[in-house]
C-alpha positions in Angstrom: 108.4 80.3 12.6 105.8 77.9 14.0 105.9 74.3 13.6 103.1 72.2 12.4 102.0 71.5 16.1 102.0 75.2 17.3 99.7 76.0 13.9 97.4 73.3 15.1 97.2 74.4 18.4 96.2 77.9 17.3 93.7 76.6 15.0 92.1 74.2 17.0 91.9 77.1 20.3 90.1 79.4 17.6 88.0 77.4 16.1 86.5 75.9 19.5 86.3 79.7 20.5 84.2 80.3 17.5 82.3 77.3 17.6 80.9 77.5 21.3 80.8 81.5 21.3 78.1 81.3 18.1 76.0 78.2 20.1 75.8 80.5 23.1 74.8 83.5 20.8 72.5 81.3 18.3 70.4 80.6 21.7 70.3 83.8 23.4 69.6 85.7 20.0 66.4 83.0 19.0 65.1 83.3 22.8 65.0 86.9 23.3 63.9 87.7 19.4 60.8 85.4 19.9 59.6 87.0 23.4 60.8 90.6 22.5 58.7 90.5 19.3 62.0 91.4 17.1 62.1 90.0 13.9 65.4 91.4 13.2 67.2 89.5 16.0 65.4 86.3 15.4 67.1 86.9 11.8 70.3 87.9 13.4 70.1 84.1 15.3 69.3 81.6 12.6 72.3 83.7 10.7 74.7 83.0 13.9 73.2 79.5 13.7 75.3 79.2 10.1 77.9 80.7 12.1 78.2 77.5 14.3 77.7 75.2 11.3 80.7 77.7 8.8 83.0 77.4 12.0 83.0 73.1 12.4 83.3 73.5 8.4 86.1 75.9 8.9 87.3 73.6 11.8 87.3 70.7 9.5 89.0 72.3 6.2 92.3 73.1 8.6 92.2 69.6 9.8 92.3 68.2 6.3 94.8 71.4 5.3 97.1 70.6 8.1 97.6 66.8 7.1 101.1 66.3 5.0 102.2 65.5 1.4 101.6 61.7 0.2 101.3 59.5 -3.0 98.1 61.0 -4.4 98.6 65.0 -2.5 102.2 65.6 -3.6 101.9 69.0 -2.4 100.1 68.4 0.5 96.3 69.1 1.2 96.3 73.1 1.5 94.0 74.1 -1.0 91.2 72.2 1.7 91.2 75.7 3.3 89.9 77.9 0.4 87.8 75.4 -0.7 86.4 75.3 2.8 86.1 79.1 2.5 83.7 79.0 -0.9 81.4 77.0 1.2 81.2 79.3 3.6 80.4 81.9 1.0 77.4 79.4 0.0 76.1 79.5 3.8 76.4 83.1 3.8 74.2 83.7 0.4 71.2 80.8 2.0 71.6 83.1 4.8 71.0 86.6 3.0 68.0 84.5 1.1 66.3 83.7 4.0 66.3 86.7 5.8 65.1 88.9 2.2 62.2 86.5 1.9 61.0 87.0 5.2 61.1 90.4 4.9 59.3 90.1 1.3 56.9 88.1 3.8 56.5 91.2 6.1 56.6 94.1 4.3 54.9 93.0 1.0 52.4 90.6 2.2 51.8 93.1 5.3 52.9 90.8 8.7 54.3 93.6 10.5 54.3 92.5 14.3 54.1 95.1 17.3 57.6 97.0 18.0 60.1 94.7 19.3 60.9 94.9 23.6 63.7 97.0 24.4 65.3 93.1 25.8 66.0 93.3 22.2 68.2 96.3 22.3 70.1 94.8 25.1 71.2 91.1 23.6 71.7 93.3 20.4 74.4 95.1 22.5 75.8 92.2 24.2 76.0 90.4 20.4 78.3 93.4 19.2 80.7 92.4 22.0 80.6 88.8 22.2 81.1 89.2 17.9 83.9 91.8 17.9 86.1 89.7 20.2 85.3 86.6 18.3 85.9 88.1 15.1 89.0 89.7 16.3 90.7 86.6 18.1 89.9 84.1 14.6 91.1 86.7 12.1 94.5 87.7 14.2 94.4 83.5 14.4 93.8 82.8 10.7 96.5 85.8 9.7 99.0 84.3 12.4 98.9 80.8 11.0 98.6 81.8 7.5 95.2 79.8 7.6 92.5 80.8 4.7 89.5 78.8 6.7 89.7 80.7 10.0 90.2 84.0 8.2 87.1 83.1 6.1 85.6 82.3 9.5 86.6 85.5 11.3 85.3 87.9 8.3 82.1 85.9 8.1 82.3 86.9 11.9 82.6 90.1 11.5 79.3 90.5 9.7 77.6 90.0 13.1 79.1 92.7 14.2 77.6 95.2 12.0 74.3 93.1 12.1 73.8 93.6 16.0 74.6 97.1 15.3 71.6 97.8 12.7 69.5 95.4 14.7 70.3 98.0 17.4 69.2 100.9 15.9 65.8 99.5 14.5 64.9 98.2 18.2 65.4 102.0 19.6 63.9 103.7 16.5 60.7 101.1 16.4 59.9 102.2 19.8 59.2 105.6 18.1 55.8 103.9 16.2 57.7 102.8 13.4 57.6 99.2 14.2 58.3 98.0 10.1 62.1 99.5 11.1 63.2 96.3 12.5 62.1 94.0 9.5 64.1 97.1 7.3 67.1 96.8 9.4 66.8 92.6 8.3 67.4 93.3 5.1 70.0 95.8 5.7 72.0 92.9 7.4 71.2 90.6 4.2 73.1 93.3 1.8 76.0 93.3 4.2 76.0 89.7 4.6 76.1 89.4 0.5 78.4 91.7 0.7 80.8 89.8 2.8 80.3 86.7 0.6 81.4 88.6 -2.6 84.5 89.4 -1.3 85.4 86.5 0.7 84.3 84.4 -2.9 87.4 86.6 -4.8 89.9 85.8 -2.1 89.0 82.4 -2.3 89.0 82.2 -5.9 91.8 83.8 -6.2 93.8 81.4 -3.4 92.6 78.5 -5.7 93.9 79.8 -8.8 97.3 80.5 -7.9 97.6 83.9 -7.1 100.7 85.2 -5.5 100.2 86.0 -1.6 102.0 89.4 -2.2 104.6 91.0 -4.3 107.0 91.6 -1.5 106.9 87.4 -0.9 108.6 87.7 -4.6 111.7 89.6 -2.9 111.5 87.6 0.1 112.0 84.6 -2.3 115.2 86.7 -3.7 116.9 87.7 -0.5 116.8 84.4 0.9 118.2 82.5 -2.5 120.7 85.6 -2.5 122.2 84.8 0.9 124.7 82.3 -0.5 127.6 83.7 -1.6 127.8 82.1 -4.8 124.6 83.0 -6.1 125.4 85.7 -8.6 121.9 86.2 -9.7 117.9 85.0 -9.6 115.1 84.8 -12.0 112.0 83.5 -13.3 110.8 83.1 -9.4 107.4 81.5 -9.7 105.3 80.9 -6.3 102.0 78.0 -6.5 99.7 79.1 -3.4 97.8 76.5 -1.5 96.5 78.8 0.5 98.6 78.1 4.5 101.4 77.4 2.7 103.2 77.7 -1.0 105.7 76.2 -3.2 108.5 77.9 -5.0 110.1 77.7 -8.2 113.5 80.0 -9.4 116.3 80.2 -11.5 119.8 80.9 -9.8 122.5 82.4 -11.4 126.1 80.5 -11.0 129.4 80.7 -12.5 129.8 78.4 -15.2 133.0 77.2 -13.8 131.7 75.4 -10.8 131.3 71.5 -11.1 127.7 69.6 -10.9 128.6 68.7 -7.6 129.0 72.3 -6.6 126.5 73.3 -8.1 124.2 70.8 -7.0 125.1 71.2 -3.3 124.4 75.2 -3.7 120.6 74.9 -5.2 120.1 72.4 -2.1 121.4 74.9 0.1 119.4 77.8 -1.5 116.2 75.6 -1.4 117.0 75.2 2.6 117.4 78.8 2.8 114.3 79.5 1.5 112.2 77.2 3.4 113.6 78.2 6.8 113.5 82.1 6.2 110.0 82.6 4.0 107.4 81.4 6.3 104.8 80.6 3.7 107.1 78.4 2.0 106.9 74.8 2.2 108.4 73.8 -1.1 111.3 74.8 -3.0 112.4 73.6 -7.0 116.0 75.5 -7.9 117.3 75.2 -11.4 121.0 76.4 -11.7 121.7 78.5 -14.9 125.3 79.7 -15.6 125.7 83.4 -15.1 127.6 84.4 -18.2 124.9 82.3 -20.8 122.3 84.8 -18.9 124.4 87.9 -19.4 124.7 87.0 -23.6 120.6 86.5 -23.6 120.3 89.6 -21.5 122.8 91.9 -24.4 121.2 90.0 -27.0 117.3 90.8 -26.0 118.5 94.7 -25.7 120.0 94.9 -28.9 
C-alpha cells in the first residue's frame, strides 16, 4: 500500500511527464502543420496545446486531492480530482468546437489549401509514439495511485493517439489529388475527441455522486471486517467515494453477551483492519449490532 508520499511522487513524475511531453508536441505539431500546408495537424497542435493546459489542471486537482482532512474538509479534499476531470471535459468540447468550425470554414465556405507536405506524415507518426507512451505511463499512473485527475489526463491523452493516426492517413491519401481529405480527417478527430469527453463526463459524474468503485470493493469491505474472530456477521456496508480514496460505513454482527468495552475495542479493531487491507479506504464508521436481535429480524422478514 503506498503512503501519501509515494502517491505524490507518482503523481507529480506523471504529471511533469505529460506536461513537457504536450509543450514539445504543441510546437513541433504548430511548426510543421503551418509549412507543410496541413490543416489537420495544425488542428492536432492547438488540441495538444489544451493538452498542456488539462495536464497543469490535472497537476493542480491532485495537489489540492492529496492535502488531508481539516475543520471545514472533514473528509479530506478528494473529490478536487473529479472535479478537476469535468474541466477537462470542458477543454475537450472548446477543442472539438474549434476544430468543426474551421472545417465549416474550409469545406463550406470553400478554403481548401494545396495537399499538405509529406513532413506532415512524418510528425503525424512521431505524434502516435510520443502520445501512446504518454497516454500509457499517466493512465497506468492514475490507476496505480487510485488518482481520477491523471486518469482523466491519460484518456484525454489517448485521443491524440487516434488523432495522429487519421491525421496520417489524410496526409498520404491528399497526395492522391484529394487535398479536402485532410480538413475531413479534422473533423474526424473532433467526433473522437467528443467522444472521449462524453465518457470521461459519466465517470466523473458518477465519482462525484457517490458511486461505488466496484462491487468486489463491497466484499473486500466484508473479508477484512470478517478477519476478527468475533465478528459473527456484516451488513448494511455502505462506501462514500471521493474519488483517490473512500470512506466506509458497516454494521458488524456481535454476540450480545460481550460488554461495551469489548465491543468497543472489536469495531476499533475492525475499522483498523479495514483501513490497512482495502487500499481505497481511508475512513471507516463501525456500528456493533448483537447477533441474535439480527437473526429474530432476519426469521421475522421471511415469515
Amino acid at each position: 500500500m503506498q503512503n501519501a508520499s509515494e502517491r505524490e511522487k507518482i503523481g507529480k513524475q506523471a504529471s511533469y511527464v505529460a506536461i513537457f511531453g504536450n509543450i514539445f508536441l504543441t510546437i513541433f505539431n504548430i511548426i510543421v502543420g503551418i509549412f507543410s500546408g496541413s490543416t489537420a495537424l495544425v488542428a492536432e497542435g492547438f488540441h495538444t496545446l489544451s493538452d498542456v493546459l488539462t495536464s497543469v489542471i490535472a497537476f493542480i486537482g491532485f495537489k489540492i486531492g492529496m492535502k488531508p482532512a481539516d475543520e471545514e474538509h472533514q473528509y479530506g479534499h478528494g473529490r478536487a480530482e473529479p472535479i478537476v476531470g469535468l474541466i477537462i471535459v470542458v477543454f475537450l468540447l472548446i477543442v472539438a468546437y474549434e476544430i468543426i468550425y474551421g472545417a465549416y470554414a474550409k469545406i463550406i465556405l470553400g478554403e481548401i489549401v494545396a495537399p499538405p507536405g509529406l513532413i506532415a506524415a512524418i510528425m503525424a507518426a512521431i505524434g502516435i509514439g510520443i502520445n501512446y507512451t504518454m497516454s500509457t505511463y499517466l493512465t497506468r499512473s492514475g490507476e496505480r495511485i487510485n488518482s481520477p485527475a491523471l486518469i482523466a489526463d491519460g484518456k484525454h491523452q489517448r485521443v491524440d493517439i487516434f488523432s495522429c493516426v487519421t491525421v496520417l492517413i489524410g496526409v498520404v491519401i491528399s497526395q492522391f489529388g484529394i487535398p479536402i481529405i485532410d480538413t475531413i480527417v479534422s473533423v474526424f478527430i473532433a467526433i473522437i475527441i467528443l467522444n472521449t469527453a462524453f465518457h470521461l463526463a459519466l465517470d466523473n459524474f458518477n465519482t462525484l455522486m457517490g458511486k461505488i468503485p466496484s462491487k468486489e470493493l463491497i466484499e473486500d469491505i466484508k473479508s477484512a471486517a470478517l478477519a476478527s474472530e468475533c465478528v459473527k456477521g456484516v451488513h448494511d456496508v455502505k462506501v462514500n467515494n471521493m474519488g483517490p480514496y473512500a470512506s466506509a460505513e458497516l454494521h458488524i454482527e456481535l454476540n450480545k453477551e460481550l460488554k461495551l468495552e469489548k465491543s468497543h475495542k472489536i469495531a476499533h479493531e475492525v475499522e483498523q483492519n479495514i483501513i490497512n487491507n482495502v487500499e481505497s479506504i481511508k475512513m471507516v464508521s463501525v456500528h456493533t449490532c448483537p447477533i441474535e436481535v439480527i437473526c429474530k429480524q432476519n426469521l421475522e422478514k421471511n415469515n
